[in-house]
N, C-alpha and C positions, 0 to 999 in steps of 0.2 A: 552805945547809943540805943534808940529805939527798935522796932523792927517795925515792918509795915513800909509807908508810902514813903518816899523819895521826901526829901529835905533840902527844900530852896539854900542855898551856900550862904544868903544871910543872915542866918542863924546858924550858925556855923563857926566859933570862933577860933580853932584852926585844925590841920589835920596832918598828921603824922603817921608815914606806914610803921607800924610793929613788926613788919617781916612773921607776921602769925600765920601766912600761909593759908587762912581762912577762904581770899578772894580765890584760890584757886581750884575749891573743892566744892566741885556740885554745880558748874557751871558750865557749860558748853560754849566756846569762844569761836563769835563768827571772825573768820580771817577775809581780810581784803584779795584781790585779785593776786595784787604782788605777794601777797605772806604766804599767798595759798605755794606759786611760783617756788620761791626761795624755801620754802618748809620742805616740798616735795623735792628738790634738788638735793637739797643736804642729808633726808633724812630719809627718802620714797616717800608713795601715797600712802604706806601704810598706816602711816601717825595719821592722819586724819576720817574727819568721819564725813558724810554728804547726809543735808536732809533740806527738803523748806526752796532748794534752789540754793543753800551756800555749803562752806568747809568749813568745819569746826576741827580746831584742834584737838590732839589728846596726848601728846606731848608736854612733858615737861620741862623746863628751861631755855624755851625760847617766848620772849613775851611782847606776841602782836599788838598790835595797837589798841584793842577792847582789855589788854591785860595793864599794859601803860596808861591808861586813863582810869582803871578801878579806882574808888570806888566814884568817881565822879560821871556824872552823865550830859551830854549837851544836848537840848534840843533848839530848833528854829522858831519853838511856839512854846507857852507854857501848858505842863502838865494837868495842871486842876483849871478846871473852867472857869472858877470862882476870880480867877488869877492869884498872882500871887507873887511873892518878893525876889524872886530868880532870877531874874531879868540882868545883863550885864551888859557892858558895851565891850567891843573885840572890834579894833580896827570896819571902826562903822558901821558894822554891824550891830542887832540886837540880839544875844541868843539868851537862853533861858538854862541854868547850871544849878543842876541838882546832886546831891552824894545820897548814893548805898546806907539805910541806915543800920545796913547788917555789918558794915566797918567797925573795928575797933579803934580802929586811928583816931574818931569825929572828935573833937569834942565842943560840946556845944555852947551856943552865948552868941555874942553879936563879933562878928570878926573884926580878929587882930588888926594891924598892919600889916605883920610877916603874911600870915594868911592875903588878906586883899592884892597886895600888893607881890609878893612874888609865887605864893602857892597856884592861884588862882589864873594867872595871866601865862603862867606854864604848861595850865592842863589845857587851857583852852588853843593855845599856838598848835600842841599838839594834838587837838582835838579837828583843829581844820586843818591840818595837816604838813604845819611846818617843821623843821627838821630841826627839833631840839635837843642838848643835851640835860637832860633831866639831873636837875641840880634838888629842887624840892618837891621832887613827883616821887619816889624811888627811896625803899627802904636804904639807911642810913648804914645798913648792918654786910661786911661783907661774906660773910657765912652765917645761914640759918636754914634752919626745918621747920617744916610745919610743926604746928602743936595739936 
């Protein structure tokens, strides 16, 4: 895909991890209250870093919830002022879902079915935080390395 600004998921016509190991280099992953909890438990403090007021992991193979939703982003308001075609509905809500266009997975065009219909509605359950099991969010591949 491109690189630069975030990509309304409407043009978007579907997205598949490559297990490229890309989304995991050169990121700093803020962890939630509980990830911070359960990271430090299994692993000590030492995996993690502090800065900002949160915990960033530095571990590898455990994947918080900023790693489960790459490369997709959700907000409550849209990104560009101009507005713009992001916009989704989620259980009555309106939220606004953009992808990473530093992904390899994008590929671009007006979305699928598969895509609208079960990519989409996956990232977002677990973007507000329901407890899903990742069927079309999550590399296909059960052993890979980065490239």
């Amino acid at each position: 895909m491109r690189s630069g600004a975030l990509v309304p998921w409407t043009e978007v016509n579907d997205w598949a991890c490559r297990a490229c190991g890309n989304c995991c280099i050169g990121y700093r992953v803020p962890l939630k209250m509980d990830e911070v909890v359960s990271v430090t438990n299994s692993y000590g403090p030492g995996v993690l870093e502090y800065g900002l007021g949160k915990a960033y992991l530095t571990l590898q193979g455990i994947k918080p919830t900023a790693c489960r939703l790459f490369p997709f982003r959700i907000h409550n308001k849209p990104v560009y002022k101009r507005g713009d075609s992001a916009a989704v509905s989620f259980r009555g809500q309106t939220l606004y879902l953009y992808l990473d266009p530093e992904c390899q997975g994008i590929v671009p065009g007006s979305p699928s079915s598969r895509f609208r219909e079960m990519v989409v509605p996956e990232f977002l359950a677990m973007g507000m935080g329901l407890q899903v099991k990742q069927r079309y969010t999550t590399s296909k591949s059960i052993h890979w390395r980065p490239t």
